[in-house]
PyMOL CGO cylinders between C-alpha atoms (Angstrom):
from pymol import cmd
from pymol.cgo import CYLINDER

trace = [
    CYLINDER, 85.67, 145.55, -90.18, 86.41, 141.63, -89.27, 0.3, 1, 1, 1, 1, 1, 1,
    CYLINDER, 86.41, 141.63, -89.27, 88.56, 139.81, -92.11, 0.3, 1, 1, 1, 1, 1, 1,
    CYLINDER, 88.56, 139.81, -92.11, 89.29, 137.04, -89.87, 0.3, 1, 1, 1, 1, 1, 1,
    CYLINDER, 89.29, 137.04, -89.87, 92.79, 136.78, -91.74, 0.3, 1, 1, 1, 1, 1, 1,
    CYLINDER, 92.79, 136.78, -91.74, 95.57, 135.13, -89.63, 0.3, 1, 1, 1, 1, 1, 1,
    CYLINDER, 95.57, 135.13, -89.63, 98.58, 137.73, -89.34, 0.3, 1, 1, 1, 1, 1, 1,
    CYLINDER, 98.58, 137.73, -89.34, 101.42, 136.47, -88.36, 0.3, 1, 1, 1, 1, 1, 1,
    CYLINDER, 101.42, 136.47, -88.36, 103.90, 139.37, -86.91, 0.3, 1, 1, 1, 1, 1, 1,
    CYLINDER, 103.90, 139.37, -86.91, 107.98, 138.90, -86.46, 0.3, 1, 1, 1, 1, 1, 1,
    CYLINDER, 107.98, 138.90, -86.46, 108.72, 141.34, -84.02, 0.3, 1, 1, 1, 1, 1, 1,
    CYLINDER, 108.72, 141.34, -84.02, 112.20, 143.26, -84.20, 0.3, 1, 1, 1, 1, 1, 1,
    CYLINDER, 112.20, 143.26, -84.20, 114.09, 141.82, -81.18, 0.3, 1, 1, 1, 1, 1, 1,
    CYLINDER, 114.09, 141.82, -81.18, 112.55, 142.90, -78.25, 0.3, 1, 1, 1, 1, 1, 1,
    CYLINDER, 112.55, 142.90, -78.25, 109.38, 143.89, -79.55, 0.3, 1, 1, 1, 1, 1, 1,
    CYLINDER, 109.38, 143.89, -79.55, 109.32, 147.57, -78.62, 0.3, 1, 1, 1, 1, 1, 1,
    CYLINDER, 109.32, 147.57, -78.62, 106.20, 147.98, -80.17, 0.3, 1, 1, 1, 1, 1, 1,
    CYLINDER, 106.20, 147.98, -80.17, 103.98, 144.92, -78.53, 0.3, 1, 1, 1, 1, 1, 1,
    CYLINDER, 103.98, 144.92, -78.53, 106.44, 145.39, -75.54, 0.3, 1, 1, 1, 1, 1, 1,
    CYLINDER, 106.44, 145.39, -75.54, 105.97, 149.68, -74.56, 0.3, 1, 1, 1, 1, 1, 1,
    CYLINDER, 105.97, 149.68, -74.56, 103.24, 150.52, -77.37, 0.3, 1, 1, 1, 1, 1, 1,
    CYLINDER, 103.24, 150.52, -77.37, 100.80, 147.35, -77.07, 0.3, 1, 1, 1, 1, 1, 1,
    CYLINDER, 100.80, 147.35, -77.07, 101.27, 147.66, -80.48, 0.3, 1, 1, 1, 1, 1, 1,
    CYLINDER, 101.27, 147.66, -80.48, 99.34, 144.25, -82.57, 0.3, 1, 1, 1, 1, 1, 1,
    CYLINDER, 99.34, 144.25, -82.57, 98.61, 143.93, -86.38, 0.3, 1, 1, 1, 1, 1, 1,
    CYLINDER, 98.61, 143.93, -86.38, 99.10, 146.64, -88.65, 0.3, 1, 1, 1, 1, 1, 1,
    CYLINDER, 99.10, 146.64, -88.65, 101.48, 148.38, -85.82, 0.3, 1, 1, 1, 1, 1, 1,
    CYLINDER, 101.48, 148.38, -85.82, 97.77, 149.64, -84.41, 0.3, 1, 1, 1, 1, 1, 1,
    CYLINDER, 97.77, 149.64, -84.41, 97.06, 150.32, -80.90, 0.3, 1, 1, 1, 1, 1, 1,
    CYLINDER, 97.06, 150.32, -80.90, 95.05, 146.91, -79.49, 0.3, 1, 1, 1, 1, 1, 1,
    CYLINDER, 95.05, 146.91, -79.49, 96.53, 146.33, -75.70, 0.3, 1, 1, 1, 1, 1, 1,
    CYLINDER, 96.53, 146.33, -75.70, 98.85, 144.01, -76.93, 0.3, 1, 1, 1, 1, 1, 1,
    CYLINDER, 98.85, 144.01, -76.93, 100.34, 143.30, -74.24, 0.3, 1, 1, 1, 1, 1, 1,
    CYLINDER, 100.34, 143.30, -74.24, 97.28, 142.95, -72.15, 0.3, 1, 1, 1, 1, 1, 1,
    CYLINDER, 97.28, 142.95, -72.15, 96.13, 140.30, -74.69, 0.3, 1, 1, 1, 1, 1, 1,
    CYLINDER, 96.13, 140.30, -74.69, 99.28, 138.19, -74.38, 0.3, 1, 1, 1, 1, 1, 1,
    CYLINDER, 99.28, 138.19, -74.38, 99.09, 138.38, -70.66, 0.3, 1, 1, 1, 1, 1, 1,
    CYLINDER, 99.09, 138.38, -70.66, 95.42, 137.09, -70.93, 0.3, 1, 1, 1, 1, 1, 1,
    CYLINDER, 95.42, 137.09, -70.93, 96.54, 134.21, -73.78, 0.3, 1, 1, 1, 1, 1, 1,
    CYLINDER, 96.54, 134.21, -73.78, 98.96, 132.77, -70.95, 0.3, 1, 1, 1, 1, 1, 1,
    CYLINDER, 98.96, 132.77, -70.95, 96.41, 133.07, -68.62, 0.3, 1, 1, 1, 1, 1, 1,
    CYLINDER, 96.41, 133.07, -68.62, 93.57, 131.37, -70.20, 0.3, 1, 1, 1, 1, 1, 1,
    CYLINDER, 93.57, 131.37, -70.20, 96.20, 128.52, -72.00, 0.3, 1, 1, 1, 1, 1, 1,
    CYLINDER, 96.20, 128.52, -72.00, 99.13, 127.89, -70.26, 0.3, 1, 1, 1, 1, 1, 1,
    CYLINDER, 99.13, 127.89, -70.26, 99.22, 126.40, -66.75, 0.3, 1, 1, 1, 1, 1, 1,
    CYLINDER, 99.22, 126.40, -66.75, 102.41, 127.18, -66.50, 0.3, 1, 1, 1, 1, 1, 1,
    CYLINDER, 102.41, 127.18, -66.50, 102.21, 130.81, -67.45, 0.3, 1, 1, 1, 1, 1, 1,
    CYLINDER, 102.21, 130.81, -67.45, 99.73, 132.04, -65.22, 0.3, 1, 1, 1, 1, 1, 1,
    CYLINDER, 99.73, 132.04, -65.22, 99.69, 135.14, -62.95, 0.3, 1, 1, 1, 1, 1, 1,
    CYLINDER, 99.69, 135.14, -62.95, 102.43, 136.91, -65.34, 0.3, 1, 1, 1, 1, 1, 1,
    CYLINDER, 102.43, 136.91, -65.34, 102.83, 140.57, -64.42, 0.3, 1, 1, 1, 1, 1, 1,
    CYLINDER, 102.83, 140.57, -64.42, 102.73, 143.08, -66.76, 0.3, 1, 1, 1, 1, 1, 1,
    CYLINDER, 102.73, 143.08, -66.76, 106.22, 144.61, -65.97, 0.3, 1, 1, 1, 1, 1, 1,
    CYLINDER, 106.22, 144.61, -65.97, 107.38, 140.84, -65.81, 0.3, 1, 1, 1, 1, 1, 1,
    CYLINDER, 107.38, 140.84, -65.81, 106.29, 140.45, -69.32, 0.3, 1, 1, 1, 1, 1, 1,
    CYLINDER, 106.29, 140.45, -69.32, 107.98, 143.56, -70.38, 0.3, 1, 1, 1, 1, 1, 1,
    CYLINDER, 107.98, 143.56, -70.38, 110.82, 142.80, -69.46, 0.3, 1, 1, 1, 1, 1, 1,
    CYLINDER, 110.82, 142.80, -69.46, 111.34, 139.10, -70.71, 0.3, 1, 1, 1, 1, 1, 1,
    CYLINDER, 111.34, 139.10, -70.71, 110.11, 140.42, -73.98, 0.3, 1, 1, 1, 1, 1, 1,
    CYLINDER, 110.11, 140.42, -73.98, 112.95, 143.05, -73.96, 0.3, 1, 1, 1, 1, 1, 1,
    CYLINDER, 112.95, 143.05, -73.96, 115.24, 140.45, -73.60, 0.3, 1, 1, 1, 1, 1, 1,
    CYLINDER, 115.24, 140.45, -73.60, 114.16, 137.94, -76.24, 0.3, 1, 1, 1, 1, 1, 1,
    CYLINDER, 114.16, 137.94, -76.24, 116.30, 137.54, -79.41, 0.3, 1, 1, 1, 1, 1, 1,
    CYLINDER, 116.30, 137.54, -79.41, 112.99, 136.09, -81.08, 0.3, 1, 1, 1, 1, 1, 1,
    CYLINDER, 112.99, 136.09, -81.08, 109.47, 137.20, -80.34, 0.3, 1, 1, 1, 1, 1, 1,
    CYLINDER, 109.47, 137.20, -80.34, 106.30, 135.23, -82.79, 0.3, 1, 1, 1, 1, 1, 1,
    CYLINDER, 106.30, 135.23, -82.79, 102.76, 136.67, -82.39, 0.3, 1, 1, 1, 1, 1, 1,
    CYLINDER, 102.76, 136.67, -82.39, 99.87, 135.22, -84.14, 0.3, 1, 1, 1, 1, 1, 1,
    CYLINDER, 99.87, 135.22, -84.14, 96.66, 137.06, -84.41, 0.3, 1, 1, 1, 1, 1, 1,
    CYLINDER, 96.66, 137.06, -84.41, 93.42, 136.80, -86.10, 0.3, 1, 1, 1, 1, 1, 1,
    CYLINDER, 93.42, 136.80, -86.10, 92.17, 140.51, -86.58, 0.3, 1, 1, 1, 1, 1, 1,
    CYLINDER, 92.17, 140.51, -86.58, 92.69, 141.63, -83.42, 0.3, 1, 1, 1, 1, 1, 1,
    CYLINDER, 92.69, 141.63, -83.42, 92.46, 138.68, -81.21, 0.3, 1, 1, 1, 1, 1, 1,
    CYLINDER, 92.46, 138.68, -81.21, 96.55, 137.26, -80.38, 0.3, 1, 1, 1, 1, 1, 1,
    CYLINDER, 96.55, 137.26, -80.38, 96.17, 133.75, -81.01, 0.3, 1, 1, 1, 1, 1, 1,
    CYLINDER, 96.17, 133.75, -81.01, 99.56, 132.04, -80.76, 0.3, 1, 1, 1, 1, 1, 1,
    CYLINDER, 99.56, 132.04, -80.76, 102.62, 133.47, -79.05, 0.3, 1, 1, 1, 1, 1, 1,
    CYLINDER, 102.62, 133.47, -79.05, 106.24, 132.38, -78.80, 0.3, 1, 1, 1, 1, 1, 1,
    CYLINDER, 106.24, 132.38, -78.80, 109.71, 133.48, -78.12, 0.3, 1, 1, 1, 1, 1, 1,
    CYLINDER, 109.71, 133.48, -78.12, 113.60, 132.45, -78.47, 0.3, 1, 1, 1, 1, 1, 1,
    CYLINDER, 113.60, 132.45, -78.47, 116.46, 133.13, -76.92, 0.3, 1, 1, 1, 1, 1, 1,
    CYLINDER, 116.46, 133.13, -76.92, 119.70, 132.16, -78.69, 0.3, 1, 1, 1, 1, 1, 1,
    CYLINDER, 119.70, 132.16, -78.69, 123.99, 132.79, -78.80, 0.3, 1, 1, 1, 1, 1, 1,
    CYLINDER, 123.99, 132.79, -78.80, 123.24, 132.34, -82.57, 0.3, 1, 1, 1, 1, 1, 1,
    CYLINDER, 123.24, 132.34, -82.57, 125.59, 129.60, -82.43, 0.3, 1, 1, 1, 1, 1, 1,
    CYLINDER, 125.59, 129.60, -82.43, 125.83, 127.02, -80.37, 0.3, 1, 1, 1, 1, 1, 1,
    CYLINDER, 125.83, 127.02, -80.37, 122.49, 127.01, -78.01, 0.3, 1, 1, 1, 1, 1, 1,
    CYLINDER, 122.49, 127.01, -78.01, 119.27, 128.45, -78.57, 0.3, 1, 1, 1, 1, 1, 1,
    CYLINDER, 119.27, 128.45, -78.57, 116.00, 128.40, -76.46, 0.3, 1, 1, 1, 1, 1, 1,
    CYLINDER, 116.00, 128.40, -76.46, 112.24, 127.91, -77.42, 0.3, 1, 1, 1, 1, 1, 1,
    CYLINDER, 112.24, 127.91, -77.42, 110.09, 129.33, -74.90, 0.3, 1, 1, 1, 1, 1, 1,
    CYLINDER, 110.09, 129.33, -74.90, 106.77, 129.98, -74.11, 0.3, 1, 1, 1, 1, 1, 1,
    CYLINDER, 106.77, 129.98, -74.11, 104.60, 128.66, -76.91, 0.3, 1, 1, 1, 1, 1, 1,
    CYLINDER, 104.60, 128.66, -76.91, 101.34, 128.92, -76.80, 0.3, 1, 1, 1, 1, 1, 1,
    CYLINDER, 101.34, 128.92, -76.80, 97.91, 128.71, -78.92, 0.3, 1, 1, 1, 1, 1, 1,
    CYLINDER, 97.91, 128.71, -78.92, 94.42, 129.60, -77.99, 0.3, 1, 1, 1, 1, 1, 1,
    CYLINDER, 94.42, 129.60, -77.99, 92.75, 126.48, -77.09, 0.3, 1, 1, 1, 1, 1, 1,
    CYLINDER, 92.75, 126.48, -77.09, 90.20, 127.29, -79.57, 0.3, 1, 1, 1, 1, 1, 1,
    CYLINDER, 90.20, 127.29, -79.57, 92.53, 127.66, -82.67, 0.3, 1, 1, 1, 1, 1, 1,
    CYLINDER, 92.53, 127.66, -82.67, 94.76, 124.56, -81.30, 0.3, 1, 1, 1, 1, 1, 1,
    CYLINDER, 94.76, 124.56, -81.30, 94.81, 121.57, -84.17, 0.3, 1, 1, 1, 1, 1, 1,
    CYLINDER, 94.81, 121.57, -84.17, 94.94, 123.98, -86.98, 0.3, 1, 1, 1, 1, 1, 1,
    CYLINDER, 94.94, 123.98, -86.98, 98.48, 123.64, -87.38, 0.3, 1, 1, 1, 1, 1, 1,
    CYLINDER, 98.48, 123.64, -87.38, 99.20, 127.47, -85.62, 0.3, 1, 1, 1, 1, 1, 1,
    CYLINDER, 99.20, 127.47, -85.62, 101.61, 125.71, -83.49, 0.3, 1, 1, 1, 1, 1, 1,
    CYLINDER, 101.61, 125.71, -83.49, 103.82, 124.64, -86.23, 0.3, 1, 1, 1, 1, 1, 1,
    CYLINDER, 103.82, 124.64, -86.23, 103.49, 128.26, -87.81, 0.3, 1, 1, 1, 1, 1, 1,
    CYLINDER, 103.49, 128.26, -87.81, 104.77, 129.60, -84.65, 0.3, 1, 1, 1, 1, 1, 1,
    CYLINDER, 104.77, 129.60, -84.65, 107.36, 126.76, -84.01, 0.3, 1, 1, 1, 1, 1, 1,
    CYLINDER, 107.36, 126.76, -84.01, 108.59, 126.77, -87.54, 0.3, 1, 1, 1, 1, 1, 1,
    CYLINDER, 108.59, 126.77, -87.54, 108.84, 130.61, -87.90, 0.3, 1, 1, 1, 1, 1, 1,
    CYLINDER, 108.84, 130.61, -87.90, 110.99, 130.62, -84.92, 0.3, 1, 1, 1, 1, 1, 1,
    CYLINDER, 110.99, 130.62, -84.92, 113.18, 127.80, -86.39, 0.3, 1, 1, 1, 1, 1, 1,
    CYLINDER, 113.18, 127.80, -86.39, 113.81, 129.88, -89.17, 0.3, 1, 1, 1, 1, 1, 1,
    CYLINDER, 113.81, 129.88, -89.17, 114.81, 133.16, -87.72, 0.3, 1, 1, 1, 1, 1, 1,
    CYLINDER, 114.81, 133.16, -87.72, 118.09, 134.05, -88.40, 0.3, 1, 1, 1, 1, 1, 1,
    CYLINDER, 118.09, 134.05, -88.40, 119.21, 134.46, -85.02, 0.3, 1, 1, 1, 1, 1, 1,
    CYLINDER, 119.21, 134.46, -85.02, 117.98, 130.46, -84.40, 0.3, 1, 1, 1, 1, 1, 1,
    CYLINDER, 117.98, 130.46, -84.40, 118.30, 128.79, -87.84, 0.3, 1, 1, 1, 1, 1, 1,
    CYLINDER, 118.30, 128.79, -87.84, 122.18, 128.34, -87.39, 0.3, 1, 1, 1, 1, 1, 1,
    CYLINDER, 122.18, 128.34, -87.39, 122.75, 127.13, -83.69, 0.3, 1, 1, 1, 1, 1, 1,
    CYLINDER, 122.75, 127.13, -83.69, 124.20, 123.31, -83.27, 0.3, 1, 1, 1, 1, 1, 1,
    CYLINDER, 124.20, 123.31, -83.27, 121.49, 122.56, -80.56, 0.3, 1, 1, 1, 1, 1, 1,
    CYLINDER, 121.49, 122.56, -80.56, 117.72, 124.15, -80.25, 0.3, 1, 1, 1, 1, 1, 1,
    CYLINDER, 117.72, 124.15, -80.25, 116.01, 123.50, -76.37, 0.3, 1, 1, 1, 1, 1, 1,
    CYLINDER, 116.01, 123.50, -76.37, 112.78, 123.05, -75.11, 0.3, 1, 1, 1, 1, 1, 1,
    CYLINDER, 112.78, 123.05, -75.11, 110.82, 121.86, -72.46, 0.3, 1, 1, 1, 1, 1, 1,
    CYLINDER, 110.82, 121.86, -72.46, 107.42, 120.96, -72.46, 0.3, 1, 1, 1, 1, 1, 1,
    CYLINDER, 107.42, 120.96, -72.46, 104.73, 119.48, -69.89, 0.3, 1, 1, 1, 1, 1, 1,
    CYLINDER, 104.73, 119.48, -69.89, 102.23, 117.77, -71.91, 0.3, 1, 1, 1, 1, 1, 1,
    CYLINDER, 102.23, 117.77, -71.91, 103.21, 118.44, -75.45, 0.3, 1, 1, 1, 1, 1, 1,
    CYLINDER, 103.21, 118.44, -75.45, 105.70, 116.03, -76.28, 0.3, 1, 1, 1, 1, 1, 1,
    CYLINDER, 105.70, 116.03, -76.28, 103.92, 114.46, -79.60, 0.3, 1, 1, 1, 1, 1, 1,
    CYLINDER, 103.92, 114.46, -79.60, 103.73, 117.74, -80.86, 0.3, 1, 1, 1, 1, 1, 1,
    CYLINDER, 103.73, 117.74, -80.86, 107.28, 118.84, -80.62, 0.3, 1, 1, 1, 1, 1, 1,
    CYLINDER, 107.28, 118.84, -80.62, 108.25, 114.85, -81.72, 0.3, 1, 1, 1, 1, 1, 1,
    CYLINDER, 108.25, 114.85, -81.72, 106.16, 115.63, -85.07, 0.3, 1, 1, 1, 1, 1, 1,
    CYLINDER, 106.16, 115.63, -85.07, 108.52, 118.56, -85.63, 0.3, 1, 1, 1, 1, 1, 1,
    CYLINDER, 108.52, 118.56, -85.63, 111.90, 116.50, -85.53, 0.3, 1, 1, 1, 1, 1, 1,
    CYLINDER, 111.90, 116.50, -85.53, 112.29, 117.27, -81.76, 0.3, 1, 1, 1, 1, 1, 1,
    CYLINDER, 112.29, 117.27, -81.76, 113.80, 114.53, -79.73, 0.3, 1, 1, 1, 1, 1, 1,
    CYLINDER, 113.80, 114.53, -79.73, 113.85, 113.70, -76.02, 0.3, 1, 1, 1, 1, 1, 1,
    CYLINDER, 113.85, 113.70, -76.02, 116.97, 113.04, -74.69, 0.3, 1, 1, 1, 1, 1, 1,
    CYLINDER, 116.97, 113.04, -74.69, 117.51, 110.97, -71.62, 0.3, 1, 1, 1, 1, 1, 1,
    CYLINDER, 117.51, 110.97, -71.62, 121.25, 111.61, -71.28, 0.3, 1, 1, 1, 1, 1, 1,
    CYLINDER, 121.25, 111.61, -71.28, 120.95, 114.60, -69.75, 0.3, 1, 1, 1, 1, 1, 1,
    CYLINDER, 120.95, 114.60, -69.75, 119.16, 115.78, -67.04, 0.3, 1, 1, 1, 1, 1, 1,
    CYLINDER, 119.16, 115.78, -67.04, 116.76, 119.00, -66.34, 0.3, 1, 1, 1, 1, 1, 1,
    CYLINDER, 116.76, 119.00, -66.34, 117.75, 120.81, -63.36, 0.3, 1, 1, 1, 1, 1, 1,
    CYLINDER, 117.75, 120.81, -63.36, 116.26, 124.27, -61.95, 0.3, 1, 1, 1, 1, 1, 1,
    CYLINDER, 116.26, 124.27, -61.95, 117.14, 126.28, -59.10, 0.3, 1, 1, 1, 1, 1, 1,
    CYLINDER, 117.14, 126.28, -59.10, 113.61, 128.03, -57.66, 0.3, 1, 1, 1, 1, 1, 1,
    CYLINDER, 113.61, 128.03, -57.66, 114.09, 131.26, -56.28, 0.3, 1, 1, 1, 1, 1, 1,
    CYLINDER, 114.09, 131.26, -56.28, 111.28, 133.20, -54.56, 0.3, 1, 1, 1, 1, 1, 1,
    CYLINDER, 111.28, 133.20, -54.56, 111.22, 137.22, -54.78, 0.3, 1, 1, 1, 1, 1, 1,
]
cmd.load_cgo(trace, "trace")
């Protein structure tokens, strides 16, 4: 039976159950994981290709994990990593670009803001390609006295 009711899920860290179960609403069997993996690939440019093992294992290692799903359908994803003190890390947000401007985004943003593993650090990152208003709207501020670097490694 469809309700169509938005569900939003705060999984334990390292979400055994979405991570080794596929485990979605209602802690019922869905593919979970399968689902995410297809919500990065359909929405996120930068999140394409993800394995399955890959996915596993960054999930294992997140402090906070933030799934948002309407019946059965994951809608909105994102995850935190944090020292719970003086640095913490938003990553991988994403919302189906068919539920984006319904204010899903700022569920997922502000429920990981809140988490007690995030809600006490001195400084919250993020990096973003093309959202930039969004995260402004949410008290996020770009900073041009520092400076982004990455080291690319190829496996």
């Amino acid at each position: 039976m469809k309700t169509n009711k938005l569900i939003l899920l705060k999984h334990i860290k390292g979400a055994p159950g979405l991570r080794l179960l596929g485990l979605g609403p209602y802690m019922r069997p869905c593919k979970g994981l399968t689902k995410l993996q297809n919500l990065f690939n359909q929405n996120a440019q930068w999140a394409q290709n993800r394995s399955i093992p890959d996915l596993r294992n960054c999930l294992s290692k997140s402090d906070v994990i933030i799934s948002l799903w309407i019946d059965n359908k994951i809608v909105g994803f994102g995850r935190a990593l944090s020292d719970g003190i003086f640095r913490s890390v938003l990553w991988d947000i994403v919302i189906d670009q068919h539920y984006q401007g319904k204010g899903y985004g700022k569920v997922i943003v502000n429920s990981l803001l809140e988490s007690k593993n995030i809600k006490k650090t001195k400084k919250i990152y993020l990096m973003t390609t093309n959202k930039k208003d969004f995260y402004t709207q949410l008290d996020f501020e770009e900073v041009n006295s520092q400076k982004l670097l990455i080291k690319l490694r190829k496996f």
